[in-house]
PQR file with spaces between the fields and no chain letter, atoms N, CA, C, O and H, PARSE charges and radii, in Angstrom:
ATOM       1  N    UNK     1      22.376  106.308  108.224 -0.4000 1.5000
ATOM       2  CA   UNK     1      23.715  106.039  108.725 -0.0000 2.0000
ATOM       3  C    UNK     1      23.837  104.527  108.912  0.5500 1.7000
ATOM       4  O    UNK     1      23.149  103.785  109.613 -0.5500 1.4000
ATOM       5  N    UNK     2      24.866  104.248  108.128 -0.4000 1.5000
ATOM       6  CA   UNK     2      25.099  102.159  108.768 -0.0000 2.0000
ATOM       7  C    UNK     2      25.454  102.141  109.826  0.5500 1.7000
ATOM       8  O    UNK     2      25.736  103.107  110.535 -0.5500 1.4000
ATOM       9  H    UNK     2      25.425  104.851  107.558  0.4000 1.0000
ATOM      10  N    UNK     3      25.492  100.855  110.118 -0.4000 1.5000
ATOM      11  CA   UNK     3      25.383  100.891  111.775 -0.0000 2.0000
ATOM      12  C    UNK     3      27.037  100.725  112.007  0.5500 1.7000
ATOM      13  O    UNK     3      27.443  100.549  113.156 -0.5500 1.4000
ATOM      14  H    UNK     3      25.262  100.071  109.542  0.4000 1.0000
ATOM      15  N    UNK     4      27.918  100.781  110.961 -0.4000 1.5000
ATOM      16  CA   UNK     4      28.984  100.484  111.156 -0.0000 2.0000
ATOM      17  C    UNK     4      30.084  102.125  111.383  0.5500 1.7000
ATOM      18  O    UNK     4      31.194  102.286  111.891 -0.5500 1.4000
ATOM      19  H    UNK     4      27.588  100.924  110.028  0.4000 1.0000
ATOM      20  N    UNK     5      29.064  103.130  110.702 -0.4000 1.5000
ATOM      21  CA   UNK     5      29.983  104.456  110.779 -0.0000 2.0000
ATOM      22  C    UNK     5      28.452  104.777  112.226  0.5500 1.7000
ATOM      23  O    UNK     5      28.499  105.962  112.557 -0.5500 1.4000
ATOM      24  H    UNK     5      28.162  102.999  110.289  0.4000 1.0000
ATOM      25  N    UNK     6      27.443  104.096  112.901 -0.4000 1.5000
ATOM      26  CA   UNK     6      27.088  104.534  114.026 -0.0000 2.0000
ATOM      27  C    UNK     6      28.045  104.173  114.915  0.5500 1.7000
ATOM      28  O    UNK     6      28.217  104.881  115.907 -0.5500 1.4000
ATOM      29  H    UNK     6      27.406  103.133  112.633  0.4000 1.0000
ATOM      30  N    UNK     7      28.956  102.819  114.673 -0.4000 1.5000
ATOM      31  CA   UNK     7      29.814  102.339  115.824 -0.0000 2.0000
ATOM      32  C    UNK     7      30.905  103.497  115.655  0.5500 1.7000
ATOM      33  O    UNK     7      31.251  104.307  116.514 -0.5500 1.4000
ATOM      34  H    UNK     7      28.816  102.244  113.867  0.4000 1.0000
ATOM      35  N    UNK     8      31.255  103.406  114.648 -0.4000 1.5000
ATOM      36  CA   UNK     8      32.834  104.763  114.514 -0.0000 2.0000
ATOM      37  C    UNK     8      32.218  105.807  115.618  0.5500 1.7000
ATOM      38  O    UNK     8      32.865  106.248  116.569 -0.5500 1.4000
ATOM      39  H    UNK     8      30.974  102.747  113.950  0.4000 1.0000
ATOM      40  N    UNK     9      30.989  106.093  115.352 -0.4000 1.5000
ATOM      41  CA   UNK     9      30.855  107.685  116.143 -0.0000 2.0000
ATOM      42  C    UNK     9      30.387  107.217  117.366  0.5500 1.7000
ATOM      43  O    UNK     9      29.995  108.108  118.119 -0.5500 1.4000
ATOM      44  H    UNK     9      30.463  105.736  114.580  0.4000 1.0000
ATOM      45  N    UNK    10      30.317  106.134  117.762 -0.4000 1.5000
ATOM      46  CA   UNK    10      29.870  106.140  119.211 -0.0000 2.0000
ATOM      47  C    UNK    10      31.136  105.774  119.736  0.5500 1.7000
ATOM      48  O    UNK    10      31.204  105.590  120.952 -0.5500 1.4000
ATOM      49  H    UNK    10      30.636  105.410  117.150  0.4000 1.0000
ATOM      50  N    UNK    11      32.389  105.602  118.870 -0.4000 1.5000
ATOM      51  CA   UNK    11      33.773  105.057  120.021 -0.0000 2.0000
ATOM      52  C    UNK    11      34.714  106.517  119.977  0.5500 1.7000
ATOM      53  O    UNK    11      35.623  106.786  120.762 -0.5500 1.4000
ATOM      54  H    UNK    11      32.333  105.751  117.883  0.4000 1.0000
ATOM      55  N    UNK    12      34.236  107.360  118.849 -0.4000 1.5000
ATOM      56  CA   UNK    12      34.899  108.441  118.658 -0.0000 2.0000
ATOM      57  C    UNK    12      34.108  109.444  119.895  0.5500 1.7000
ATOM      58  O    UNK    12      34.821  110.304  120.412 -0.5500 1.4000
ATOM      59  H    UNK    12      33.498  107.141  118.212  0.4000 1.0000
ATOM      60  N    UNK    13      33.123  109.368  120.210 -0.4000 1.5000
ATOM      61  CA   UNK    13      32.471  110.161  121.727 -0.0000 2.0000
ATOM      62  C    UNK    13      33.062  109.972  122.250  0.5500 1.7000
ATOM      63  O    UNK    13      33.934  110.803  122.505 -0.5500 1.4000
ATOM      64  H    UNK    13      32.544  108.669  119.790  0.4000 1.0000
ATOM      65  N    UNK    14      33.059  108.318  123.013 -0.4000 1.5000
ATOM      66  CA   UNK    14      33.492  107.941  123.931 -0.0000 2.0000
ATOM      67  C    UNK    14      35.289  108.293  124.261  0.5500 1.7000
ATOM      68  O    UNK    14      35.742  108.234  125.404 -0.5500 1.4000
ATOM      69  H    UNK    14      32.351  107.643  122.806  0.4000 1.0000
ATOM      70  N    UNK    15      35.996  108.592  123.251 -0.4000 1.5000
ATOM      71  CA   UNK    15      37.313  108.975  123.291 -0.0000 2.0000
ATOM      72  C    UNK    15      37.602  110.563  123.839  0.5500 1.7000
ATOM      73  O    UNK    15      38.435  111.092  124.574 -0.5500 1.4000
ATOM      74  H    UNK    15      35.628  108.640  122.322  0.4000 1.0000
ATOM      75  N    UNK    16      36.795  110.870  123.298 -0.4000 1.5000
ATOM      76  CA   UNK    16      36.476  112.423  123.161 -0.0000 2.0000
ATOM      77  C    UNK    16      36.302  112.491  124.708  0.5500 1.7000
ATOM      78  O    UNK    16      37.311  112.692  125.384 -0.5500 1.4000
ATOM      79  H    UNK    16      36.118  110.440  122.700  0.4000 1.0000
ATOM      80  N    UNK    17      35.192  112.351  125.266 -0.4000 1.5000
ATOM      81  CA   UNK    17      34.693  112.722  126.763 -0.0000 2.0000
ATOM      82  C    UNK    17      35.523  111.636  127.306  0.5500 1.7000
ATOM      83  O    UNK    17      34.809  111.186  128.202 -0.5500 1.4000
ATOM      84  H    UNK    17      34.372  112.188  124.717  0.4000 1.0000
ATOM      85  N    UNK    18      36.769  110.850  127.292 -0.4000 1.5000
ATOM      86  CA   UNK    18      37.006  110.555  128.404 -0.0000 2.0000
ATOM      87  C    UNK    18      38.430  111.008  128.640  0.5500 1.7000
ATOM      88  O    UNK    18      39.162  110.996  127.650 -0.5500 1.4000
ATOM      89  H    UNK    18      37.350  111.215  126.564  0.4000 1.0000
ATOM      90  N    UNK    19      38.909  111.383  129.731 -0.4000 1.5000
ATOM      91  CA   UNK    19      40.521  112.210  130.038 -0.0000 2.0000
ATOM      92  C    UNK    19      41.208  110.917  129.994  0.5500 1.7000
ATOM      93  O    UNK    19      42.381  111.185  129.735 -0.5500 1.4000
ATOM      94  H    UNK    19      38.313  111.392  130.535  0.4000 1.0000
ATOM      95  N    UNK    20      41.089  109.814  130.100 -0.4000 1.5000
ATOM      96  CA   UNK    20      42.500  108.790  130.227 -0.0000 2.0000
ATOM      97  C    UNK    20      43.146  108.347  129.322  0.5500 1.7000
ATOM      98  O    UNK    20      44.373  108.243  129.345 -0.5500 1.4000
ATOM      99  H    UNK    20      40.136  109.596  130.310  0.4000 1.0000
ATOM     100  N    UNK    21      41.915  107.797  127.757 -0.4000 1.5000
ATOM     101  CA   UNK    21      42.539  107.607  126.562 -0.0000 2.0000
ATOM     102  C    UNK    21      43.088  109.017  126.068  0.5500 1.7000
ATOM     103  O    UNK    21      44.274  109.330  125.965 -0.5500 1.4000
ATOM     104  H    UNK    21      40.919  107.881  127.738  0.4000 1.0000
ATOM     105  N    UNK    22      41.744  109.963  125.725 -0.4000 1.5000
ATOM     106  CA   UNK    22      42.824  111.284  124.881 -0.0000 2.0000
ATOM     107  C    UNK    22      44.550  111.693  125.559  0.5500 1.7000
ATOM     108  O    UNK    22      45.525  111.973  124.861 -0.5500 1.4000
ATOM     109  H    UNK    22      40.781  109.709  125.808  0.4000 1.0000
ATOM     110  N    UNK    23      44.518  111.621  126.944 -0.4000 1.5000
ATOM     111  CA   UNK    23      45.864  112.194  127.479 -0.0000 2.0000
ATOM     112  C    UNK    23      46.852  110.796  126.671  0.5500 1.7000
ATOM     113  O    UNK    23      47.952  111.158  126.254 -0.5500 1.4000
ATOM     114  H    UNK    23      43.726  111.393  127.511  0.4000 1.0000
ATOM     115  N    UNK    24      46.495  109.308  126.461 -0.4000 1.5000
ATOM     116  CA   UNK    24      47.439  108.582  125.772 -0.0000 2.0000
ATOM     117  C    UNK    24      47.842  109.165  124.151  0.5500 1.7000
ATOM     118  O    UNK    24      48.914  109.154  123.547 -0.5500 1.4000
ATOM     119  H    UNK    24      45.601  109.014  126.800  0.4000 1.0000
ATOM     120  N    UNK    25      46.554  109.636  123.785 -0.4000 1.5000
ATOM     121  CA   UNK    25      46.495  110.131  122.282 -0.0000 2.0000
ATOM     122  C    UNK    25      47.416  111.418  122.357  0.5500 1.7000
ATOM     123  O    UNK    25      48.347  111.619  121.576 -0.5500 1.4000
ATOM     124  H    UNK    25      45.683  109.645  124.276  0.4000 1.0000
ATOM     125  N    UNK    26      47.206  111.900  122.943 -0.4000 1.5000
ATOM     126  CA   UNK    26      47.654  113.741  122.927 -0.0000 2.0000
ATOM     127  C    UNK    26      48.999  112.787  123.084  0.5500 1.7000
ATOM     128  O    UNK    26      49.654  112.700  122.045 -0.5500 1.4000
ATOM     129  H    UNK    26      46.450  111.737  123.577  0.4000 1.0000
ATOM     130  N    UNK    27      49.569  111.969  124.364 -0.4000 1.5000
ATOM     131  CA   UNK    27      50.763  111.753  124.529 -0.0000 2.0000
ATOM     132  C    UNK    27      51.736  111.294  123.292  0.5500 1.7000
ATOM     133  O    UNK    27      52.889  111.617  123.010 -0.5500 1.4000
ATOM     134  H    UNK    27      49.037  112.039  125.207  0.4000 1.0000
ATOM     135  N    UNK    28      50.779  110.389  122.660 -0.4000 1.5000
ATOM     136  CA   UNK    28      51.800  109.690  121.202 -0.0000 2.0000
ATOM     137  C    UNK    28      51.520  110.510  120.288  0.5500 1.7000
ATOM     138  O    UNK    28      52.308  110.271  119.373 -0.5500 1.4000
ATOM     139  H    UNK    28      49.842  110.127  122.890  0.4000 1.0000
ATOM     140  N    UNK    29      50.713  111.510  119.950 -0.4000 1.5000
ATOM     141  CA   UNK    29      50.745  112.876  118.937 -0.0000 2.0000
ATOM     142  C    UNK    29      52.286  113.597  119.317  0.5500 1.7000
ATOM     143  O    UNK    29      53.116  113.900  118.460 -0.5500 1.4000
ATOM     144  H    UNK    29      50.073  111.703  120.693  0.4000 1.0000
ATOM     145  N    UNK    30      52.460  113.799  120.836 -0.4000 1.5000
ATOM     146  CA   UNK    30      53.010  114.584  121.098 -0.0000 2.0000
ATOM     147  C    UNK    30      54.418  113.948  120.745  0.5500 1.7000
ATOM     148  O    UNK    30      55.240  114.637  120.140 -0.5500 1.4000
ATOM     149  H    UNK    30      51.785  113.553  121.532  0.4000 1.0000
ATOM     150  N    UNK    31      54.711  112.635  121.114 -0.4000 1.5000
ATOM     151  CA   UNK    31      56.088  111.987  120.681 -0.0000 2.0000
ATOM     152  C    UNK    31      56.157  112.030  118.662  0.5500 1.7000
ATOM     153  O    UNK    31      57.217  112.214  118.063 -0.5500 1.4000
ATOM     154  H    UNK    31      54.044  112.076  121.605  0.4000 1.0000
ATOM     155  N    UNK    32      54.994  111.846  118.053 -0.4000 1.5000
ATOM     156  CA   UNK    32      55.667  111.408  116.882 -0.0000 2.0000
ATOM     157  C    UNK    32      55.724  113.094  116.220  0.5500 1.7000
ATOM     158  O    UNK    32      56.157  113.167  115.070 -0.5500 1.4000
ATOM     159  H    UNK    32      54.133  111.696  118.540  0.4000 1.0000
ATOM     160  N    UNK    33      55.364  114.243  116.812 -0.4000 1.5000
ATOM     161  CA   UNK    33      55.821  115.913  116.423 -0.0000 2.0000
ATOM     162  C    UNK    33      57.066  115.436  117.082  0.5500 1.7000
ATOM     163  O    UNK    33      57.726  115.074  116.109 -0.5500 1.4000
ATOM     164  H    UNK    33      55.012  114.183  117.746  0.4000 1.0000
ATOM     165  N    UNK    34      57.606  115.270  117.864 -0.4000 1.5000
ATOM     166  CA   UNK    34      58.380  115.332  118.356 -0.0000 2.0000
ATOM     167  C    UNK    34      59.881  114.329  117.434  0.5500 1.7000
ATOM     168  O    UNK    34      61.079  114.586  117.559 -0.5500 1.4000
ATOM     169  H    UNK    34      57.069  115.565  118.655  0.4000 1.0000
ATOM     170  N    UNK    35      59.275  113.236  116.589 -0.4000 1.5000
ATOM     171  CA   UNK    35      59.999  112.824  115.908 -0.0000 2.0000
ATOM     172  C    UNK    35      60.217  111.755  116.780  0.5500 1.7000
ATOM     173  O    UNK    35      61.306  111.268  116.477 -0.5500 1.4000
ATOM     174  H    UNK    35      58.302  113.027  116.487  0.4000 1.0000
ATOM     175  N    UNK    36      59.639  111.062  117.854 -0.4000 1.5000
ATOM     176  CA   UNK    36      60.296  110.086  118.463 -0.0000 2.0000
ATOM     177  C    UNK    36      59.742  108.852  118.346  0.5500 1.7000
ATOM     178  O    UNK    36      60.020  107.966  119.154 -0.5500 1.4000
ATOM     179  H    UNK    36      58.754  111.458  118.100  0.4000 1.0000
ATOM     180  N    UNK    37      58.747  108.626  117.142 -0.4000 1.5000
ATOM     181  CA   UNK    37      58.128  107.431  116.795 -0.0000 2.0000
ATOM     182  C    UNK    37      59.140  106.729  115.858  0.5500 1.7000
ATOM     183  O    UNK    37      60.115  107.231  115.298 -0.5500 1.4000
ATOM     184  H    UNK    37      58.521  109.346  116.486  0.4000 1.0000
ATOM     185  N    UNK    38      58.592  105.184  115.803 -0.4000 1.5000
ATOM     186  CA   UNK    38      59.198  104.894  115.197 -0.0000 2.0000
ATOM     187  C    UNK    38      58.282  104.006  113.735  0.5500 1.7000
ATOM     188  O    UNK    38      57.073  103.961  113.961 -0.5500 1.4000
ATOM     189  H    UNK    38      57.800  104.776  116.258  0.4000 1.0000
ATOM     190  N    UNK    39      58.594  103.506  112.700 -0.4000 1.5000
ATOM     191  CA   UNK    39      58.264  102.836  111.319 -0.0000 2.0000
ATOM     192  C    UNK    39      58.046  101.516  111.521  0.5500 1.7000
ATOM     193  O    UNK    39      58.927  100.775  111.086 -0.5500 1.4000
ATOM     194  H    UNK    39      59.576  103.542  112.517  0.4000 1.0000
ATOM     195  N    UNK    40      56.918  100.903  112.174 -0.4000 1.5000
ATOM     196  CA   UNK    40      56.815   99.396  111.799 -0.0000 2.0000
ATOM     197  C    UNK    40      55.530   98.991  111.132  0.5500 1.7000
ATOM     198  O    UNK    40      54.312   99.120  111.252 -0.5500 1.4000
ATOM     199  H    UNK    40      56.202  101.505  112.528  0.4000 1.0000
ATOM     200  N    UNK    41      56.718   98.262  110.131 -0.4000 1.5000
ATOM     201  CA   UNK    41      55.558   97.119  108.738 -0.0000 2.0000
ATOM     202  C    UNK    41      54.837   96.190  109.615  0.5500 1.7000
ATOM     203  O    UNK    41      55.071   95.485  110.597 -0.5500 1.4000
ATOM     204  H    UNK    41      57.708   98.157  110.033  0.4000 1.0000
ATOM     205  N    UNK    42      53.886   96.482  108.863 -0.4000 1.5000
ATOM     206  CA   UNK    42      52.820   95.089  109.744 -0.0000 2.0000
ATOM     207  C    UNK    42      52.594   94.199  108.497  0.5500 1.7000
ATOM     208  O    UNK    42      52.346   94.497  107.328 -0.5500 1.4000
ATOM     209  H    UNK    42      53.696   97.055  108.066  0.4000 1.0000
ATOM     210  N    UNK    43      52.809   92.642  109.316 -0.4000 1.5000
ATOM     211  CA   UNK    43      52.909   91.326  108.710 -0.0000 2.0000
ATOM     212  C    UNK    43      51.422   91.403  107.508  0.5500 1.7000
ATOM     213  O    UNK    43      50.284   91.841  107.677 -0.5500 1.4000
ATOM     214  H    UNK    43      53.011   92.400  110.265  0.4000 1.0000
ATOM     215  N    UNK    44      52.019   90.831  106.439 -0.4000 1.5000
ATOM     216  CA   UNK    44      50.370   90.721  105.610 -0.0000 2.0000
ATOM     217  C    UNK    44      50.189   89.489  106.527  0.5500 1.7000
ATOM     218  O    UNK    44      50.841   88.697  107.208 -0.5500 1.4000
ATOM     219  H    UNK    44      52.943   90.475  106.301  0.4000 1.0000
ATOM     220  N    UNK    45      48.718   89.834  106.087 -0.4000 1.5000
ATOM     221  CA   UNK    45      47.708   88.647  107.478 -0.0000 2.0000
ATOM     222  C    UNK    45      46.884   88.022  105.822  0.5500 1.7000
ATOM     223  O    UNK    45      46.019   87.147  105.855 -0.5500 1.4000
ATOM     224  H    UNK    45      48.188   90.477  105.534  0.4000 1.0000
């Protein structure tokens, strides 16, 4: 495993077991089912 998909899975735990980020995640899942997101282009960098 590179150490770069070890970092993916050690921030994807950490999301997982903690209630404050997922309830933000569940929250903006729940707005863009809901249709209340909105479309922004991001600047080429």
């Amino acid at each position: 495993m590179s150490k770069r998909d070890f970092d993916a899975n050690e921030e994807t735990m950490y999301l997982l077991n903690n209630p404050e980020p997922m309830a933000r995640i569940r929250r903006g899942d729940g707005q863009i089912t809901a249709g209340k997101a909105k479309r922004h282009d991001l600047p080429n960098v």
